[in-house]
C-alpha positions, 0 to 999 in steps of 0.5 A, a space after each residue: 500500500 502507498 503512503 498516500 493511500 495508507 494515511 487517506 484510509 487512516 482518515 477514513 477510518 477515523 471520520 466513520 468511528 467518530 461518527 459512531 462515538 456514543 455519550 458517556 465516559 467512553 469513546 465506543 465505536 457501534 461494532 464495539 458497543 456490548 449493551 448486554 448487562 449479564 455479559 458486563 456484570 459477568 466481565 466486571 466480575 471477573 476482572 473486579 480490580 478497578 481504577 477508581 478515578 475521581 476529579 474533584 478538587 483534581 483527579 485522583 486514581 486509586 487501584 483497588 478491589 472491588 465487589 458488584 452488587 448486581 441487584 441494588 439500583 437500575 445497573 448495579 451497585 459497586 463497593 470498594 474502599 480506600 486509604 482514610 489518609 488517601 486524599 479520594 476518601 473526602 469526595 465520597 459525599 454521594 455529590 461527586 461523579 467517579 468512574 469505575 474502570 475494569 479492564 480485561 485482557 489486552 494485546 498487540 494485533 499483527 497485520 500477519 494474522 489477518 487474510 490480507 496482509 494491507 492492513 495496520 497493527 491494533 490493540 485489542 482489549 474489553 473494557 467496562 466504565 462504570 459512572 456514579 457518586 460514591 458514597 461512604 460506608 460509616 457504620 464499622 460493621 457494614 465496612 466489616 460486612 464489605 471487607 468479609 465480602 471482598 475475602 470471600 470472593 478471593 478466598 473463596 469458601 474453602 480458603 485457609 483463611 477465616 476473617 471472621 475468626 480475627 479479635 474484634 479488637 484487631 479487626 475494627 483497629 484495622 477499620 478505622 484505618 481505611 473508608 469504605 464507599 459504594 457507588 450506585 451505577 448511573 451509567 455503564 458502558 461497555 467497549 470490547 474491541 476484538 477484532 468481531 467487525 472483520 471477516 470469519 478467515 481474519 478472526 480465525 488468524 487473529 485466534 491463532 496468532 494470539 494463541 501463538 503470541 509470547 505471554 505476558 508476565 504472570 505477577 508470580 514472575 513479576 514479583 520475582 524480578 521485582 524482588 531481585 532488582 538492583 536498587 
């Protein structure tokens, strides 16, 4: 392909996208737009460590665990909590807009994966923003109901470690440091971009090619180079 042509079918494709942009938090062209509210409940489960971002008096983004409530409120309610010392914890009046952000797995995307080798690398990811005003959580025994949730969801019920067998002298010690929130969704929108807007022969060689590529670090290998380090 030209470099005249390849730089007019970037523009192209540029003006078609922006004509599909839906309101919101989220720039979601049509072919990308998931509405389906189990699929997003389901993925916002499944990837439940979320960026909370707020904007007043500046933005802040704080990366936390999260727990979905899918049945409180029109699109589901989410809680989490925070530092006490972190900054964020003070706009938690149910006045200020924030956003939740899960994310999913994401790659590179080689023009050798597809059918016919005129195209252009990408990035594939899933994405859900979630937009509400936080609230806090006051009473020390719903932030314990939250925390007890939190480690259930992880350790699962048959998980060697028993929060609930802690003194209560420790645990509530513990929860004074810390605010809880929940966030009633207002808006939820959902951006999958997988490559489902091209044809069956280049989303079979984007599998192949994904199932090919080098994984990412796991955070077991992580941790290891990050221990071994050289300061």
């Amino acid at each position: 392909m030209k470099r005249r042509d390849f730089f007019g079918a970037l523009g192209l494709a540029a003006v078609e996208l922006e004509a599909q942009e839906t309101p919101g938090s989220l720039y979601i062209p049509k072919p990308h737009l998931v509405e389906d509210r189990k699929f997003l409940h389901d993925f916002m489960d499944e990837f439940s460590f979320v960026d909370l971002v707020t904007a007043s008096p500046t933005i802040r983004i704080t990366h936390i665990p999260s727990v979905l409530d899918r049945g409180a409120g029109k699109y589901g309610t989410i809680r989490g909590h925070v530092a006490r010392n972190n900054p964020q914890s003070q706009v938690f009046d149910g006045k200020q807009t924030a956003v939740v952000v899960f994310q999913g797995p994401h790659s590179y995307i080689s023009p050798t994966w597809y059918s016919k080798r005129e195209a252009v690398p990408t990035w594939n990811f899933g994405v859900v923003h979630a937009t509400g005003r936080p609230r806090a959580i006051t009473d020390p025994k719903a932030v314990h109901g939250l925390l007890a949730g939190l480690i259930h969801k992880h350790e699962g019920s048959g998980g060697a470690y028993d929060f609930s067998k802690l003194p209560d002298s420790y645990v509530y010690g513990m929860i004074g440091g810390v605010v809880g929130f929940e966030l009633e969704i207002e808006l939820l929108e959902g951006k999958f971009k997988l490559g489902q807007e091209r044809n069956a022969d280049d989303r079979a060689g984007i599998l192949r090619g994904l199932a090919a590529a080098k994984p990412e670090r796991n955070i077991h290998d992580f941790t290891a180079a990050f221990y071994e380090r050289k300061v």
